[in-house]
C-alpha positions as CSV (number, residue, x, y, z in Angstrom):
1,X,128.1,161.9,131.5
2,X,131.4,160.1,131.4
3,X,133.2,158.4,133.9
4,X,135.4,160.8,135.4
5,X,139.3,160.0,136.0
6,X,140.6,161.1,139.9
7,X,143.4,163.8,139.7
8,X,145.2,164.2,143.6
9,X,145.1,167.8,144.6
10,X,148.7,169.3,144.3
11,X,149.6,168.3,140.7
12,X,150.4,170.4,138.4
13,X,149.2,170.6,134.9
14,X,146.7,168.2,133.1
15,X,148.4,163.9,133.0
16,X,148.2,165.0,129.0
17,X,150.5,167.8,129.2
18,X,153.1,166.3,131.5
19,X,156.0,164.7,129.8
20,X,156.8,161.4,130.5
21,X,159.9,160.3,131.8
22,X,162.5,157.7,130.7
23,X,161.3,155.2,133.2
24,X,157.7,155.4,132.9
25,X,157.7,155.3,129.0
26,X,159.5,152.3,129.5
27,X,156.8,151.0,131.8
28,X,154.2,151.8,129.1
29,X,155.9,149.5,127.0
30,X,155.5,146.4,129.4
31,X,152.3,143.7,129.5
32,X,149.5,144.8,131.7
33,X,151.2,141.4,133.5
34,X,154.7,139.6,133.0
35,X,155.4,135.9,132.2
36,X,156.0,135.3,135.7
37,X,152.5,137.2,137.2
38,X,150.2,135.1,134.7
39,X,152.3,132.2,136.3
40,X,151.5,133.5,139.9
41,X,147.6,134.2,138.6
42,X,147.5,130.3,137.3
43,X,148.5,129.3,140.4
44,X,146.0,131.7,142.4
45,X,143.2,130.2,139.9
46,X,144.0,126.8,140.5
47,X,143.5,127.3,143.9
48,X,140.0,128.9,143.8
49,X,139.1,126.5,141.4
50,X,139.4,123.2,143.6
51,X,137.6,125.1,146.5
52,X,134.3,125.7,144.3
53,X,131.0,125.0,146.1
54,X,129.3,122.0,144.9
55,X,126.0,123.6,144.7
56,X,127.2,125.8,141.6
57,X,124.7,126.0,139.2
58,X,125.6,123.7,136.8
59,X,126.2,126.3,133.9
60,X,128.5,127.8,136.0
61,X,130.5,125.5,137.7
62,X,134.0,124.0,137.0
63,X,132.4,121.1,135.5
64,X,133.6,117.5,134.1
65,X,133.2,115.7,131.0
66,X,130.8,116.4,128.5
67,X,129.0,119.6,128.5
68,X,125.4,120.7,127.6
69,X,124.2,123.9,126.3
70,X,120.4,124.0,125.9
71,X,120.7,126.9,122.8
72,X,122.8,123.9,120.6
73,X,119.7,121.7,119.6
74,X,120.0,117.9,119.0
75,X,123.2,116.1,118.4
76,X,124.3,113.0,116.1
77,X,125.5,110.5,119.0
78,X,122.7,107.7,120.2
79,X,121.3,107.9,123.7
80,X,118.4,105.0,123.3
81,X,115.1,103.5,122.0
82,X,112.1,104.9,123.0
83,X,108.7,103.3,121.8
84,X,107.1,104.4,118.3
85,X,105.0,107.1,118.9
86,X,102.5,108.7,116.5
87,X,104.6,111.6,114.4
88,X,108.2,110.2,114.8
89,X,110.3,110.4,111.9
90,X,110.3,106.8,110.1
91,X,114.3,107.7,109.2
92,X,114.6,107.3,113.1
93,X,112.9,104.3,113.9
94,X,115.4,101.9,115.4
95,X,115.0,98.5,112.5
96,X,117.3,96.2,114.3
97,X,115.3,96.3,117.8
98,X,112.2,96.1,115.6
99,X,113.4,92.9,113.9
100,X,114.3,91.4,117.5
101,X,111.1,92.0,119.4
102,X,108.4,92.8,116.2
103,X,107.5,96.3,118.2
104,X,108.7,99.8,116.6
105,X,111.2,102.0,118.3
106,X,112.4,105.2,117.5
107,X,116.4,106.3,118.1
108,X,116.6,109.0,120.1
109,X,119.7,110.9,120.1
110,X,121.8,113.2,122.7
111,X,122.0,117.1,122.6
112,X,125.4,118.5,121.4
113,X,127.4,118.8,124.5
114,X,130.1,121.0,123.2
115,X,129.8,124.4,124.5
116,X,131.6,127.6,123.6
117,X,133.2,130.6,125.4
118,X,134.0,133.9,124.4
119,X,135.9,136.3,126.8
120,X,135.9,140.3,125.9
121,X,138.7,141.8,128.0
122,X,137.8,145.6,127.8
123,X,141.1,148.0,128.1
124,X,139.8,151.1,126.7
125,X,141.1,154.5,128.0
126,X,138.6,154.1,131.2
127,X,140.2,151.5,132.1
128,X,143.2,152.2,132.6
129,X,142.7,153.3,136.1
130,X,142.7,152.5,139.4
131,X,143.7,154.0,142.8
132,X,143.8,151.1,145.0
133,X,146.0,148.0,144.4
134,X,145.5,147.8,140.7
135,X,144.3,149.3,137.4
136,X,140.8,148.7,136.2
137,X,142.7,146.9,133.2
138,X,144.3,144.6,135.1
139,X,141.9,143.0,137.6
140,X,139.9,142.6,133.8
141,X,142.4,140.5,132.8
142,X,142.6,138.7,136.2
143,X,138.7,138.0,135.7
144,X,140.0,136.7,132.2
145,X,142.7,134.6,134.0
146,X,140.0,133.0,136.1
147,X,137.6,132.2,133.4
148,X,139.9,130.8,131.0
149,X,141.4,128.1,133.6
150,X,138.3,126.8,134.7
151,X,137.9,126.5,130.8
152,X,141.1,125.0,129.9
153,X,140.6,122.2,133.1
154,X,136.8,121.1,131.2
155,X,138.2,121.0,127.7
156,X,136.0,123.9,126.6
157,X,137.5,125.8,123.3
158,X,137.5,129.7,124.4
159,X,137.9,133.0,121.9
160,X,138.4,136.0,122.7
161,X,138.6,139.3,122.2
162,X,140.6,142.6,123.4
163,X,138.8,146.0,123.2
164,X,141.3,149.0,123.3
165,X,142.1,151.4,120.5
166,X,140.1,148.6,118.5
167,X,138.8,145.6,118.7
168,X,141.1,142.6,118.5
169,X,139.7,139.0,118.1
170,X,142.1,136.0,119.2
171,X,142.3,132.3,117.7
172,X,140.4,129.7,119.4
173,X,142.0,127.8,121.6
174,X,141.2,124.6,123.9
175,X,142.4,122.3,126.6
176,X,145.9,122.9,127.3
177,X,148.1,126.0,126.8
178,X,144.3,127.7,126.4
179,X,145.0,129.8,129.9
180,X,148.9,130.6,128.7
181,X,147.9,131.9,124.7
182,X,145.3,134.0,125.9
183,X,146.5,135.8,128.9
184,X,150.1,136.5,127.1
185,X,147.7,138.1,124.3
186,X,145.4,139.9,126.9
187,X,148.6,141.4,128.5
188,X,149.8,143.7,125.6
189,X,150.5,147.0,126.9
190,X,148.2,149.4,126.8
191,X,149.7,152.6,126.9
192,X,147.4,156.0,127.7
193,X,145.6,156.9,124.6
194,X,145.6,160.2,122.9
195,X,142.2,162.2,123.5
196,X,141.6,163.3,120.3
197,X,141.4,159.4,118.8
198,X,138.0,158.1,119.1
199,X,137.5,154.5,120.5
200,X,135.0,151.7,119.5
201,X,131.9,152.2,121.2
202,X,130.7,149.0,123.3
203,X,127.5,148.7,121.2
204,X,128.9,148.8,118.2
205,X,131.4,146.0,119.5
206,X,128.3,143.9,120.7
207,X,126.5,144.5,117.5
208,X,129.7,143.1,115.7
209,X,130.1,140.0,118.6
210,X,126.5,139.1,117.5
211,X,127.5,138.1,114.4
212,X,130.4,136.1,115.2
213,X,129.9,134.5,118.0
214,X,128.1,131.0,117.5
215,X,124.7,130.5,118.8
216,X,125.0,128.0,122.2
217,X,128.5,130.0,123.5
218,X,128.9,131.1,127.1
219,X,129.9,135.2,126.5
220,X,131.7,136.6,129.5
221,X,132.0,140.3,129.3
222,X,134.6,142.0,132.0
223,X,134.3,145.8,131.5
224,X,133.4,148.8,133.7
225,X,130.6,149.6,130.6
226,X,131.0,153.1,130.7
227,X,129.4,153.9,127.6
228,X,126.4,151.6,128.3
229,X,122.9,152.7,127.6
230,X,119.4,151.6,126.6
231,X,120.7,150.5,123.5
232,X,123.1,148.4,125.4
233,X,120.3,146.3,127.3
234,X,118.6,146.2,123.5
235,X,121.6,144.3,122.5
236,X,122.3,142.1,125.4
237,X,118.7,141.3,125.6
238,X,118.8,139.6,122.3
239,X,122.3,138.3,122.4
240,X,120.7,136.5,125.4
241,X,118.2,134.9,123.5
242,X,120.9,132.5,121.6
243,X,123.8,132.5,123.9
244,X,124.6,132.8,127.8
245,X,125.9,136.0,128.8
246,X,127.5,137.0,131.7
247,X,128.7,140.6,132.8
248,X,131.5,141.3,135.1
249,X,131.7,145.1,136.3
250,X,135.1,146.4,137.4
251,X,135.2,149.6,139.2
252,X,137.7,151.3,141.5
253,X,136.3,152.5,145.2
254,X,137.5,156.5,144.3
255,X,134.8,156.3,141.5
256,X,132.1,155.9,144.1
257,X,133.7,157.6,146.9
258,X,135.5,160.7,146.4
259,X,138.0,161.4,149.6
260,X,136.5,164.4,151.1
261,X,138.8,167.1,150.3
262,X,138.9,170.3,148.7
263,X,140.5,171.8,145.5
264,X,139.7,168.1,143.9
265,X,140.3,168.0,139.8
266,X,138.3,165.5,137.8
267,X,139.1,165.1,134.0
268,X,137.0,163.6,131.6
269,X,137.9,160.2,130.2
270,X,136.3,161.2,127.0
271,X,137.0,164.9,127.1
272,X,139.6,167.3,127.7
273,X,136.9,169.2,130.0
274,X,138.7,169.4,133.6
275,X,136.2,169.8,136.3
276,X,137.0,171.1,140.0
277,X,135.3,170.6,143.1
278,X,135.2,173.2,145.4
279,X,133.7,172.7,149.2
280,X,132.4,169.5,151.1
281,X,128.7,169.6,149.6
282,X,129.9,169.2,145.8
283,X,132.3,166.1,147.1
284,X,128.8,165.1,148.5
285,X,126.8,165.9,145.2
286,X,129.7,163.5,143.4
287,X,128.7,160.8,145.4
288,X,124.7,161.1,145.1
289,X,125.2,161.1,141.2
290,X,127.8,158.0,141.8
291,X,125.5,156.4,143.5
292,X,122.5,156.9,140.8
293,X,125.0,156.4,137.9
294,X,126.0,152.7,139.3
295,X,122.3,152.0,140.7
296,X,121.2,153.1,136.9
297,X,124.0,150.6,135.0
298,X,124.0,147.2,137.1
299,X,120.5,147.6,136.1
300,X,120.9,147.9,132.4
301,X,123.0,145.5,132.3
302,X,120.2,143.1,134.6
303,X,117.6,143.7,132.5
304,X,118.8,142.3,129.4
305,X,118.9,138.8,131.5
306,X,122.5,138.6,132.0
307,X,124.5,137.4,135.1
308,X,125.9,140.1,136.5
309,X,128.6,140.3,139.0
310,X,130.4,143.6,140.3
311,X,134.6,143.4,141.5
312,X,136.4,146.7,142.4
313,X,140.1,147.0,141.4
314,X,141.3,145.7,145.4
315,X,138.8,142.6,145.6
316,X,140.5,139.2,145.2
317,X,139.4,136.9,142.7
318,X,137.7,134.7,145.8
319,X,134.8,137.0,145.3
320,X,133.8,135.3,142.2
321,X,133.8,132.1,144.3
322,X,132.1,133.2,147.1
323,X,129.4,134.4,145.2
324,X,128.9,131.3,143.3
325,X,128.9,133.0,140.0
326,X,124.9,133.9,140.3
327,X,123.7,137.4,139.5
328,X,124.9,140.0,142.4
329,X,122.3,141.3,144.5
């Protein structure tokens, strides 16, 4: 079953059969956020960055310097000289020290410390809700806004992607101008799409992301995964297996909790099916299959290994501080 989209008691007509007004097409035609909200967001960021706990893990803190990823194998750059040992490679053995002291040593060499991000900013139709504060859409590219400056401050080169009527991959980018590039791309409009066009599914997406994105990468992926199932985790399990992937879950409060009120219409995200609730004790029933459907995702998503952290549409981005970016309990 779909996510269903809240429709207030009183309107009339279906959202797809009312005409849209001069001022409210114009509105459609604006970025999810302007030039001077990304500015406000960098500024928001910037603060939540500097008041990071120290006791991060270090995967996931705002980190300094040189980075290691443990999927990236060895690296080129000389650490030190170990003693020969049985088995070492002769190419390695270090013949300079050996002239010196008359003992064998082998070189031993650092990991790669470059590390990779990719960011997928979902704004599929789902999405592009919300009934407190903001839409869906854009606290997703808030999350994206938060992740790409603690990026751009450690040097770390970030791709993305943005998910609506297709998939639309980004350049890479790194160090500065990294946060500015990607939000203004993230922030094209997304204006309500038409029912009968069908959108990219998020496991053919993944399937896709597997073969792009390079072993090693840190993959962030900010979505409400309405269309996640078994075959999801079967994905994100072995995505996991060469990369670090972490799930962010936005949802609004009204898809949880229904006000409880009579003559309720709910319309399919997916479908033009329009469903009404009649009486207190279906408004109840909503909410015991809310309950289930969330319970039943958060731990699809868990079991493929990912991090997994949940932020309704109202929460401020401190949440993702406060919770130290470990898996949400």
């Amino acid at each position: 079953m779909s996510l269903l989209r809240l429709i207030k008691s009183g309107m009339q007509g279906l959202l797809k059969q009312m005409e849209p007004s001069m001022e409210s097409s114009k509105r459609l035609q604006q970025p999810l956020l302007s030039a001077q909200q990304i500015g406000d967001l960098a500024e928001e960021v910037s603060h939540l960055a500097g008041s990071l706990p120290r006791n991060l893990r270090p995967s996931e803190a705002l980190r300094q310097g040189e980075q290691t990823s443990r999927f990236m194998g060895a690296g080129l750059e000389y650490e030190e000289s170990r003693p020969y040992q049985l088995g070492d490679e002769i190419r390695r053995i270090n013949w300079r020290l050996m002239a010196r002291t008359g003992q064998a040593y082998t070189k031993l060499f650092q990991e790669e410390r470059q590390e990779n991000w990719f960011i997928l900013v979902d704004q599929r139709q789902s999405m592009r809700f919300g009934t407190q504060t903001r839409l869906k859409a854009e606290q997703a590219l808030r999350v994206a806004g938060y992740y790409l400056w603690m990026a751009q401050q450690s040097s770390i080169p970030v791709e993305g992607a943005r998910l609506a009527e297709d998939l639309q991959p980004t350049p890479t980018f790194e160090g500065r101008g990294t946060f500015e590039h990607l939000m203004e791309i993230f922030s094209q409009p997304c204006p309500p799409q038409a029912l009968s066009r069908q959108e990219p599914r998020l496991n053919d997406v993944l399937l896709e992301l597997t073969q792009r994105i390079q072993p090693g990468s840190r993959v962030i992926l900010i979505s409400d995964f309405h269309d996640a199932d078994a075959q999801t985790t079967t994905i994100l399990t072995a995505l996991q297996q060469t990369t670090q992937v972490k799930a962010v879950l936005i949802e609004d409060a009204a898809e949880r909790d229904l006000p409880m009120a009579e003559g309720m219409q709910l319309q399919s995200v997916a479908t033009s099916e329009v469903f009404r609730l009649h009486g207190i004790q279906q408004v109840q029933q909503y909410h015991l299959w809310a309950e289930n459907y969330f319970q039943t995702l958060q731990k699809r998503l868990k079991q493929s290994g990912a991090l997994v952290t949940r932020l309704l549409t109202h929460d401020s981005l401190s949440k993702l501080a406060q919770r130290g970016e470990v898996a949400d309990g």
